[in-house]
C-alpha positions as a printed NumPy array, in Angstrom:
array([[ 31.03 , -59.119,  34.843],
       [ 29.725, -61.72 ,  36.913],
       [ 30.798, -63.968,  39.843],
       [ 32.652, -66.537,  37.925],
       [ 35.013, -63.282,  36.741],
       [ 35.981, -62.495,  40.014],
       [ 38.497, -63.762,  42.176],
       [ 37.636, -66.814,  44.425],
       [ 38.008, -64.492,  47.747],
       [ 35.891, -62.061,  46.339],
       [ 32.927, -64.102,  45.298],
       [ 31.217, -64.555,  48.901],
       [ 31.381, -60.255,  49.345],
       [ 30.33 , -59.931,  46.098],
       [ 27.243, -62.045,  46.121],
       [ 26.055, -60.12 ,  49.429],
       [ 26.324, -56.945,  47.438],
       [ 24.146, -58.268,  44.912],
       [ 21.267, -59.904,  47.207],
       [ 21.387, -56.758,  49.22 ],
       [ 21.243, -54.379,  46.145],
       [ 18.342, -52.157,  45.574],
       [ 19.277, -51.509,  41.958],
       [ 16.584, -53.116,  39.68 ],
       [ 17.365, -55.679,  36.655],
       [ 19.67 , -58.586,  36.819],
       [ 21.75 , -59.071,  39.771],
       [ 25.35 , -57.495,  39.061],
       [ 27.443, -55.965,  42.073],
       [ 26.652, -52.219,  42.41 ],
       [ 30.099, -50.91 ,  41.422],
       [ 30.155, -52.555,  38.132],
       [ 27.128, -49.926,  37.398],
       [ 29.93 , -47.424,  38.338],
       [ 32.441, -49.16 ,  36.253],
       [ 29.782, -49.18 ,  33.238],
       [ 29.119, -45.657,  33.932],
       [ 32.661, -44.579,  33.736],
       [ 33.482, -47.247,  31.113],
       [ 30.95 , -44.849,  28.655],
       [ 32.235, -41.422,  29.625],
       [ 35.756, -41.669,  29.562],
       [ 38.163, -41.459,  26.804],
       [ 40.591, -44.357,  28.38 ],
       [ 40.278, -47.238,  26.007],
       [ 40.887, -50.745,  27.484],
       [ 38.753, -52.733,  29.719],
       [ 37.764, -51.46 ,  32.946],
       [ 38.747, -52.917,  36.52 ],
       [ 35.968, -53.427,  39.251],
       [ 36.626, -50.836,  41.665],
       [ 36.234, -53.177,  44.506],
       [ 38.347, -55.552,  42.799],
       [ 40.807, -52.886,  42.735],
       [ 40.234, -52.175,  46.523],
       [ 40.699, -55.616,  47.796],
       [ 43.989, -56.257,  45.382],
       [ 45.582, -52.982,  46.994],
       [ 44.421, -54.342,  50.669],
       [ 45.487, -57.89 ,  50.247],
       [ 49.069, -56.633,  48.864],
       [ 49.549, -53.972,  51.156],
       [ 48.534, -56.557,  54.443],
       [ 51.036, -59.183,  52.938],
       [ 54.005, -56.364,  52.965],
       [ 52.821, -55.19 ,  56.405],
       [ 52.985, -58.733,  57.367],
       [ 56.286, -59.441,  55.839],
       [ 57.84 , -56.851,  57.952],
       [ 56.388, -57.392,  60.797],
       [ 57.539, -61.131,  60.52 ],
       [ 61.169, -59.366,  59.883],
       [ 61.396, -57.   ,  62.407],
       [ 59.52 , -59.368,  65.231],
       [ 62.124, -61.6  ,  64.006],
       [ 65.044, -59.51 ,  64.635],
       [ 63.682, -58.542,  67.827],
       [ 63.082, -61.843,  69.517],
       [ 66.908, -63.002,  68.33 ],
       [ 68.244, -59.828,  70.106],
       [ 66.322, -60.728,  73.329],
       [ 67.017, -64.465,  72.926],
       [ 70.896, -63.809,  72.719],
       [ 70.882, -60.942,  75.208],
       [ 69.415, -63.753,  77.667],
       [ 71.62 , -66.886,  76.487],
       [ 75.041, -64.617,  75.855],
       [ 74.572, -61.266,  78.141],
       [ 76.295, -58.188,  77.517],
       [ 78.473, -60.435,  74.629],
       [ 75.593, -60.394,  72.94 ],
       [ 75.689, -56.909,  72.41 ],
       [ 79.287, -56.478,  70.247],
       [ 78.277, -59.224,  67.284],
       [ 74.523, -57.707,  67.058],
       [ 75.223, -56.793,  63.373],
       [ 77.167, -59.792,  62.516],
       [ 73.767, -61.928,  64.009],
       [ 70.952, -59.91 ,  62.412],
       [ 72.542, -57.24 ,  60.029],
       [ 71.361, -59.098,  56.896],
       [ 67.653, -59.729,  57.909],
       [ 67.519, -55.287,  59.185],
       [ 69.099, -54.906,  55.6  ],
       [ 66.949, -56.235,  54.004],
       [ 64.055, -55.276,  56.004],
       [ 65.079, -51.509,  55.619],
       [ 65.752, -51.917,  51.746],
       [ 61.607, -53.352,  51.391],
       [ 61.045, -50.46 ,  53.654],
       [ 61.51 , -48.087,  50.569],
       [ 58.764, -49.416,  48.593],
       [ 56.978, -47.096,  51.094],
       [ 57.845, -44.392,  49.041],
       [ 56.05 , -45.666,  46.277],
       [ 53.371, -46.286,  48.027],
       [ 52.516, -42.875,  48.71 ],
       [ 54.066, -41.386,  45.178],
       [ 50.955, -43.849,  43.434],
       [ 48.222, -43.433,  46.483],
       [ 47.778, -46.838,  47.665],
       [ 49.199, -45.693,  50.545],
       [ 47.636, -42.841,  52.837],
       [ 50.394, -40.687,  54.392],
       [ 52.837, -38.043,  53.738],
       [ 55.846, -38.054,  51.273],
       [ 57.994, -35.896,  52.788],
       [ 58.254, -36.947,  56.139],
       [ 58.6  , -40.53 ,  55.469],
       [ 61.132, -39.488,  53.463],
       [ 62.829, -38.103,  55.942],
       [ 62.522, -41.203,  58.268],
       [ 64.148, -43.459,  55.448],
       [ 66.721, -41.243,  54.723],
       [ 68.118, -41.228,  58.186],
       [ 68.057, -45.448,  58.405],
       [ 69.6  , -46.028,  55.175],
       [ 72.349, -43.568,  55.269],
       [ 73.121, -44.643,  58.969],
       [ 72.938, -48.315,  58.378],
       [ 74.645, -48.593,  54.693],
       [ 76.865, -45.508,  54.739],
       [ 77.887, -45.961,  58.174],
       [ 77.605, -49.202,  59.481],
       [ 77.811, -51.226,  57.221],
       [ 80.76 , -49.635,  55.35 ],
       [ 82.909, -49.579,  58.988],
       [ 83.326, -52.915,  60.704],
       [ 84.821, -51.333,  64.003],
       [ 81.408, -49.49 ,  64.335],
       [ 79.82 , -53.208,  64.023],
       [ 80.647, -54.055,  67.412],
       [ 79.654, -50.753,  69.179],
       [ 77.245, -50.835,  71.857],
       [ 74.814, -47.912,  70.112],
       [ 74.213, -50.45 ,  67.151],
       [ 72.433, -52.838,  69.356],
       [ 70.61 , -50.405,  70.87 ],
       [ 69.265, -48.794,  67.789],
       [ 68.369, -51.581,  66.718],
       [ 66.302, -52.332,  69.487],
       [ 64.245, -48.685,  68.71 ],
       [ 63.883, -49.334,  65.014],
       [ 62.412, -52.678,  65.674],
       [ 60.227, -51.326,  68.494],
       [ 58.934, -48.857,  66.437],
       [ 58.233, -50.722,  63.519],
       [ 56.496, -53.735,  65.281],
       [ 54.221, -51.43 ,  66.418],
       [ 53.63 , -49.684,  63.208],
       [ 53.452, -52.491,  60.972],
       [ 51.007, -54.307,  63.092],
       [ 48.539, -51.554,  63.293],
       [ 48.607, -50.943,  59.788],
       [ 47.886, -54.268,  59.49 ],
       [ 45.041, -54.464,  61.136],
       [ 43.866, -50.937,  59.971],
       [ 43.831, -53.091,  56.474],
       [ 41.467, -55.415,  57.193],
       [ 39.253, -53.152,  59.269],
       [ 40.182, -53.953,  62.661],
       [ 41.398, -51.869,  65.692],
       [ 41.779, -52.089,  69.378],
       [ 42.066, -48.895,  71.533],
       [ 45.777, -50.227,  73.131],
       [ 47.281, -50.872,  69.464],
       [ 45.833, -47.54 ,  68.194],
       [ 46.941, -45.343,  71.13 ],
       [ 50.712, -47.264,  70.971],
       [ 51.033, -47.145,  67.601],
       [ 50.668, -42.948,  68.13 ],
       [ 52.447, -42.494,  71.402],
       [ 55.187, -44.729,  71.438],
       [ 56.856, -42.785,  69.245],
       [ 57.051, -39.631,  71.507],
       [ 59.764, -40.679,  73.643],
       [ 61.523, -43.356,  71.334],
       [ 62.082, -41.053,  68.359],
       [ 64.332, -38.912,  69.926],
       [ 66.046, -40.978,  71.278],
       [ 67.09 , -42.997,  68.351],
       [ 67.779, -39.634,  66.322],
       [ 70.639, -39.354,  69.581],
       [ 71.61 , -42.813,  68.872],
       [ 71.813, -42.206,  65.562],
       [ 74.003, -39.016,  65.896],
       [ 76.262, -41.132,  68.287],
       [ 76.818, -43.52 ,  65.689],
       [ 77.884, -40.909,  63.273],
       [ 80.463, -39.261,  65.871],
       [ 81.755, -42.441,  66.619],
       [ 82.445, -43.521,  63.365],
       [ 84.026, -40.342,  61.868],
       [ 87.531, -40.557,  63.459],
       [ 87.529, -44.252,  61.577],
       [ 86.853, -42.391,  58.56 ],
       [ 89.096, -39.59 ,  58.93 ],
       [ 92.023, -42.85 ,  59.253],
       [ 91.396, -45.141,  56.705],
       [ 89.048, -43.253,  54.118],
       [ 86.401, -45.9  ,  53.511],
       [ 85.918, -46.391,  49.979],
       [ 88.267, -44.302,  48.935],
       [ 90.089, -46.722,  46.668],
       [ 86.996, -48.022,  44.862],
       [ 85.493, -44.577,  43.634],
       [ 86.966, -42.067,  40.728],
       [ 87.82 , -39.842,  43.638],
       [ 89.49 , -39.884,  46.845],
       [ 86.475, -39.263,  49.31 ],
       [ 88.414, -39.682,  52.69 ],
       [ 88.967, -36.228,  52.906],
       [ 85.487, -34.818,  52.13 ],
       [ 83.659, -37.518,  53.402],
       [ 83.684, -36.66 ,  57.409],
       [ 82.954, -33.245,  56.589],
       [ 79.568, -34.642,  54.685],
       [ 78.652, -36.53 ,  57.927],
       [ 79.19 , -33.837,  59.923],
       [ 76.703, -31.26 ,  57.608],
       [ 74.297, -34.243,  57.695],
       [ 74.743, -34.792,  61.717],
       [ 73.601, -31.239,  61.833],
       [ 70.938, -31.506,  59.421],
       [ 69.757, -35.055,  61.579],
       [ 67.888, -33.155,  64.218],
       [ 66.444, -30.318,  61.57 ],
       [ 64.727, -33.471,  60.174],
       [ 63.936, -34.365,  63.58 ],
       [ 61.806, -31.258,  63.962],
       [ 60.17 , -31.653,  60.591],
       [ 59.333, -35.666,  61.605],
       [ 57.999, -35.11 ,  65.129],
       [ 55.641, -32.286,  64.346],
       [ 53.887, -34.07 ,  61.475],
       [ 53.911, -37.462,  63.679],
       [ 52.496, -35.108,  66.731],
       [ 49.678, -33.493,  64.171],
       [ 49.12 , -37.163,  62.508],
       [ 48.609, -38.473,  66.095],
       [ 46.46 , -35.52 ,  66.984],
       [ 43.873, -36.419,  63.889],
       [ 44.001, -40.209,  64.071],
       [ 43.54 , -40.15 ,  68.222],
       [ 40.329, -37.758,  67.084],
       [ 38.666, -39.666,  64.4  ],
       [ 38.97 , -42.872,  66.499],
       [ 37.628, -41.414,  69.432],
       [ 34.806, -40.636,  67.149],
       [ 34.178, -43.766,  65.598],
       [ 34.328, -45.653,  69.169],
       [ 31.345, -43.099,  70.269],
       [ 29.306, -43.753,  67.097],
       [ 30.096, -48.24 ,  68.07 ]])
């Protein structure tokens, strides 16, 4: 496996591996001794990928989603602001109808995280992203989506404002944290901002679900397209899951606190060791 095999972005790291390498014999990059190594005691058949070819596939697809919603969400955020300053408080009732597809379809990428972590190319915790997706998809399909009159309530612009915050944050850092670079403000935002935003969209959130229920209760969403007649049992659902919102609340902020804890530690490590 030579140069001419590898990518054209991968070339210029690989030939510094070689000129740099110790390992005697013709110049090959060190991990395809690993690969060859492997290659002859495992029982996979079919031909083996470079682990750093692997590596830098996984980083440059995982900094072009990070990228993509940051673009979305940094979109979203500057129209809100934009409008907020051209239109005022007006502004505020047609948030949805201005930016509901680009947050749809920004939350529905947003589940790919999932897969992320199920296959490891993504380091974090199943479970409590889980959690976190849950809550945005079931608020903004089942609820908002599905009720117009909730559309032009006051607590959809604002929790849009906190998912957007949050995630421009988020997605920027891990951005960076891609391609190897940090900066003590980014780091320390990324893991704080959280603390005081978090709740409060898990109250926005549970507004939105009490305000929509009695507009369930009268017109039973849905109720004429499924087998069933849900208009009956579905308020009492949103009501068990209102409850079970800030359970997941509790399960959410204590990993993000111990995450913030271990990521705060190990870069106040590394920027000793620079």
């Amino acid at each position: 496996m030579g140069p001419s095999v590898l990518p054209t972005w991968l070339q210029p790291r690989y030939r510094r591996m070689c000129t740099s390498s110790s390992i005697p014999g013709p110049a090959l990059c060190p991990c395809v001794y690993r690969c060859r190594r492997m290659c002859t005691s495992s029982s996979i058949p079919g031909p083996a990928l470079c682990p750093c070819v692997y590596r830098y596939r996984k980083d440059v697809y995982l900094f072009i989603y990070y990228l993509v919603q940051f673009c979305g969400h940094s979109w979203i955020l500057t129209n809100m602001t934009a409008r907020f300053f051209s239109f005022g408080k007006d502004s505020m009732v047609d948030t949805f109808y201005a930016i509901g597809l680009v947050m749809r379809v920004c939350q529905s990428i947003s589940l790919l995280e999932l897969l992320h972590i199920y296959i490891g190319i993504e380091s974090n915790h199943l479970f409590p992203r889980f959690l976190q997706l849950t809550e945005r998809v079931v608020i903004l399909f089942g609820v908002i989506t599905s009720q117009e009159e909730i559309q032009e309530k006051y607590v959809v612009c604002i929790l849009f404002i906190f998912w957007n915050l949050l995630d421009m944050v988020r997605y920027t850092y891990s951005m960076l944290s891609v391609i190897g670079t940090s900066y003590t403000i980014l780091t320390w935002l990324s893991q704080t901002l959280w603390m005081p935003i978090y709740p409060l969209c898990v109250l926005a959130e549970a507004f939105t679900i009490y305000q929509s229920l009695p507009y369930f209760e009268s017109f039973g969403s849905n109720s004429s397209v499924l087998p069933f007649d849900i208009s009956t049992c579905l308020p009492y659902v949103l009501k068990l899951y209102l409850m079970m919102l800030f359970i997941g609340m509790y399960f959410t902020y204590s990993h993000l606190y111990t995450e913030r804890k271990d990521v705060l530690k190990v870069f106040s490590v590394k920027q000793k060791k620079m």
